[in-house]
C-alpha positions in Angstrom: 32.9 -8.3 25.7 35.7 -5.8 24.3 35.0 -2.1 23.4 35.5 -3.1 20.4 33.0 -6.1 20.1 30.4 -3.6 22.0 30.9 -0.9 19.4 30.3 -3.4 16.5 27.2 -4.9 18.5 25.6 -1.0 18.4 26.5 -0.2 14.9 24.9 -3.5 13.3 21.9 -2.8 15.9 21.1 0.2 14.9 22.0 -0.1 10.7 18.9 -0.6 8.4 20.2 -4.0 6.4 17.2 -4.8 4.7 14.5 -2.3 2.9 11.1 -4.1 2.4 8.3 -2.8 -0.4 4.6 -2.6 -0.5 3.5 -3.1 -4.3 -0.1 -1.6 -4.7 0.1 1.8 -4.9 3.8 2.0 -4.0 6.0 0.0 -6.6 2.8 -0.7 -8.8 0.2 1.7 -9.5 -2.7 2.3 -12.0 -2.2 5.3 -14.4 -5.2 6.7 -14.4 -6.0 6.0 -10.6 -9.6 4.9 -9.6 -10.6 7.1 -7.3 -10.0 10.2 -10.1 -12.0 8.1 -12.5 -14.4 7.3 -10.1 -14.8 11.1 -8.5 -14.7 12.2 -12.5 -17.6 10.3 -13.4 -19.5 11.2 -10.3 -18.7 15.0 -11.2 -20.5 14.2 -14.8 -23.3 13.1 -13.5 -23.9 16.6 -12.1 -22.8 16.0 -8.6 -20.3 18.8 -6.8 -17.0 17.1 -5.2 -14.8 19.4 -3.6 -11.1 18.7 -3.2 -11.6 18.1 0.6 -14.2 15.5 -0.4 -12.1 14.3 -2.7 -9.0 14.1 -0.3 -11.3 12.7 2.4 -12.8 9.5 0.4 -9.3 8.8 -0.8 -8.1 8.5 3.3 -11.7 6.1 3.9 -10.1 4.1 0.8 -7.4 3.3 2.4 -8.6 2.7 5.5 -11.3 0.5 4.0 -8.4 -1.7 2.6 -6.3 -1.9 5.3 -8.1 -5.3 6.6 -11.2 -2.8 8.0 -14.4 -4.3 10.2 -16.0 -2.9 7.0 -14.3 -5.0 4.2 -14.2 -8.2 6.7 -18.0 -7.9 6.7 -18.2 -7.3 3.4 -16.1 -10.0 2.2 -18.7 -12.1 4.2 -21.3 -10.5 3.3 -20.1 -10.9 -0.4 -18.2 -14.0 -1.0 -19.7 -15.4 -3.6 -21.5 -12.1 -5.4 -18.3 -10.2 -6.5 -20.8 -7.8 -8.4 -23.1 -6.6 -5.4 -19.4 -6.1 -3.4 -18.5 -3.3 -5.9 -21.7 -2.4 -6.1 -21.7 -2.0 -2.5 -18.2 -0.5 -2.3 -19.2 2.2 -4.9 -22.6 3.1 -2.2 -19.9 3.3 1.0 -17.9 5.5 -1.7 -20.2 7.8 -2.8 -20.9 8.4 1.2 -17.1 9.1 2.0 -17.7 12.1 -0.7 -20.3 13.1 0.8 -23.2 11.9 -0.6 -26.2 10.6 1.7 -27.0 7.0 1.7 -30.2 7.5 -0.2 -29.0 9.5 -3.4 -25.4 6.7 -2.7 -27.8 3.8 -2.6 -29.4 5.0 -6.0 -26.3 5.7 -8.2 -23.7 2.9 -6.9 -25.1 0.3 -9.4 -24.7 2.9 -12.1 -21.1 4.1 -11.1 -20.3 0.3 -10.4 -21.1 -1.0 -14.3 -19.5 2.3 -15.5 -16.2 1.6 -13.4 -16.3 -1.9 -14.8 -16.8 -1.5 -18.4 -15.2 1.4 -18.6 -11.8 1.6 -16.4 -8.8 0.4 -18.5 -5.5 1.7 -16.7 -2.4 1.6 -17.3 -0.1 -0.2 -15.0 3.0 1.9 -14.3 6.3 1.7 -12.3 7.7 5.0 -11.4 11.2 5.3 -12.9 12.8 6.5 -9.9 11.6 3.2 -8.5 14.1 1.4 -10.7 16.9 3.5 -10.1 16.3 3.2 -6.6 16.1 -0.7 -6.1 19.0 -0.9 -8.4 21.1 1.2 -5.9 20.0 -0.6 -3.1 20.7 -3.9 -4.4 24.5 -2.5 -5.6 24.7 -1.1 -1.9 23.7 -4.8 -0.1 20.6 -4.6 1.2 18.3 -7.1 1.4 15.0 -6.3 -0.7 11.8 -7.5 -0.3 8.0 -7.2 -1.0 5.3 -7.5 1.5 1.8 -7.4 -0.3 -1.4 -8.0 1.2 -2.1 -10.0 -2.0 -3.9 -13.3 -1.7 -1.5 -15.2 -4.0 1.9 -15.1 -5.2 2.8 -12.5 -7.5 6.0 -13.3 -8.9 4.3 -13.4 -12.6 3.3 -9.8 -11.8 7.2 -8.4 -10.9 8.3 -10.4 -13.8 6.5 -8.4 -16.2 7.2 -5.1 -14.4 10.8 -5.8 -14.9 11.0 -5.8 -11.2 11.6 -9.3 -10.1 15.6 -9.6 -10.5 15.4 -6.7 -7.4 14.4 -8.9 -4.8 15.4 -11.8 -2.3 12.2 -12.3 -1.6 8.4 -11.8 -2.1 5.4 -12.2 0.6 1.1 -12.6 -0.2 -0.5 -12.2 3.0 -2.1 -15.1 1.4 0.4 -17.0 1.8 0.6 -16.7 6.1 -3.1 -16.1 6.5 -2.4 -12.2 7.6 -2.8 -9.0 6.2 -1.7 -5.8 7.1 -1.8 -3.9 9.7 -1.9 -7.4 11.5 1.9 -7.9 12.7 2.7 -12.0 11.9 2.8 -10.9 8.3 5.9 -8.7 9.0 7.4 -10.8 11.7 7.2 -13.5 8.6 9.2 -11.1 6.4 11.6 -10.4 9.1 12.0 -14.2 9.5 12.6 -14.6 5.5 15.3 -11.6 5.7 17.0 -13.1 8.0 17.0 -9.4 10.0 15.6 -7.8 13.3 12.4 -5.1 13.3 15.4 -2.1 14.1 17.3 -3.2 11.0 14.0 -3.1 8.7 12.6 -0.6 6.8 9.4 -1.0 5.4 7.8 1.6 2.7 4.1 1.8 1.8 1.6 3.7 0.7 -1.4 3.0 2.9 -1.1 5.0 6.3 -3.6 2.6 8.3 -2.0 -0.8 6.6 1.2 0.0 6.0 2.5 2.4 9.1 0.8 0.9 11.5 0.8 -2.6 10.7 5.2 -1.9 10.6 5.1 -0.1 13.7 3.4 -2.5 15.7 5.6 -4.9 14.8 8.6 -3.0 15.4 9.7 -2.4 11.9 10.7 1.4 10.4 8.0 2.4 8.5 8.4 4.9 5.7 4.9 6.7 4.2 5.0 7.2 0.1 2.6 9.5 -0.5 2.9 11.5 -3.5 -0.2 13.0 -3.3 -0.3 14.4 0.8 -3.4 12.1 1.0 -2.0 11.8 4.5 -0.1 15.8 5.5 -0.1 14.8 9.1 1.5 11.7 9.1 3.2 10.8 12.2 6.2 9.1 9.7 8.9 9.7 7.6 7.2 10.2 4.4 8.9 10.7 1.1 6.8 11.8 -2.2 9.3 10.6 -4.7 11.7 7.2 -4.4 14.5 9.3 -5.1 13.9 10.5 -1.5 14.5 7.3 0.1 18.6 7.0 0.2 18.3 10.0 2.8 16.6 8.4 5.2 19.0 5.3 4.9 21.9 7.6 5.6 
């Protein structure tokens, strides 16, 4: 091998080529979110809620999503009684605030039927998303989104405006895996067409998202525009327009 072929072998080794999305809560989100509605309505009802209890049952909800021993058992548990699951969600909740089990137990079927008749978001794609995938596309890279999503969700981008962005879209669904379990990246790395060092992958949930990437090799990238996670051990970028900077 020549210097020259060696030289060309380390820059394409270590260049990101492809930039892969999560879409809840990073490309797609509800405007306003749940857990303020939810932590809102449980202020009402004439329970205090600090902002460190606040902060601390938004981290359980991610963790909680992230494919947790808690939602496996309750998706068991669950499976064919979609109202007791919420109901049930709302109890575990209501404890990450800070509320015992008993007083959790007693108003989770109440918070559960409010959060269902009355939670009507918007669903809202930051602008400097656009502008963003739009630049990336223009620049080369290979775009994609990973979602833990049981079924396709092409219809979804579609009516974001987002779908002409992409190469490629991935449900967990789809392979059977969700994040943080690895196969569902190593899929999109397959689909790319790129290595884990030439992928970067951006998400909002630390416990899904970061380490389901890292494990499996990829570069993972935190958005968290609300420090739900401070000590993130992560680039983490609060706005898309911070994102070209870490491509540099």
């Amino acid at each position: 091998m020549s210097p020259h072929d060696l030289e060309m072998v380390l820059i394409s080794s270590n260049k990101i080529k492809a930039v892969l999305f999560d879409l809840d809560g990073t490309l797609r989100h509800h405007l306003p979110s749940g857990g303020e509605v939810f932590v809102d309505y449980v202020r009402s009802l004439g329970n205090h809620v600090s902002e460190e209890d606040r902060i601390r049952a938004g981290v359980w909800e991610h963790f909680y999503f992230a494919s947790s021993p808690e939602i496996q058992t309750d998706n068991l548990k669950f499976k064919d009684d979609l109202k007791s699951f919420w109901v049930n969600f709302s109890k575990r909740r209501l404890m990450a605030l800070g509320l015992d089990a008993a007083q959790a137990g007693e108003l989770a079927p109440k918070i559960s039927d409010y959060m269902d008749q009355s939670y009507k978001p918007q669903v809202h794609v930051p602008e400097d998303a656009y502008a963003l995938l739009a630049s990336l596309k223009e620049d080369g890279y290979i775009l994609g989104v990973v979602s833990n999503r049981d079924e396709p969700f092409q219809d979804e981008l579609n009516n974001l405006k987002l779908d002409h962005y992409f190469h490629f879209i991935l449900a967990a669904g789809e392979v059977k895996s969700y994040k943080p379990d690895t196969v569902i990246f190593e899929r999109a790395l397959e689909i790319a067409g790129t290595s884990a060092p030439e992928t970067m992958y951006i998400g909002d949930n630390y416990f899904a998202d970061i380490i389901g990437a890292r494990r499996a090799g990829l570069m993972p990238v935190l958005y968290d525009p609300i420090s739900l996670f401070p000590d993130a051990d992560c680039a983490v970028i609060k706005s898309f327009a911070e994102l070209p900077e870490l491509l540099k």
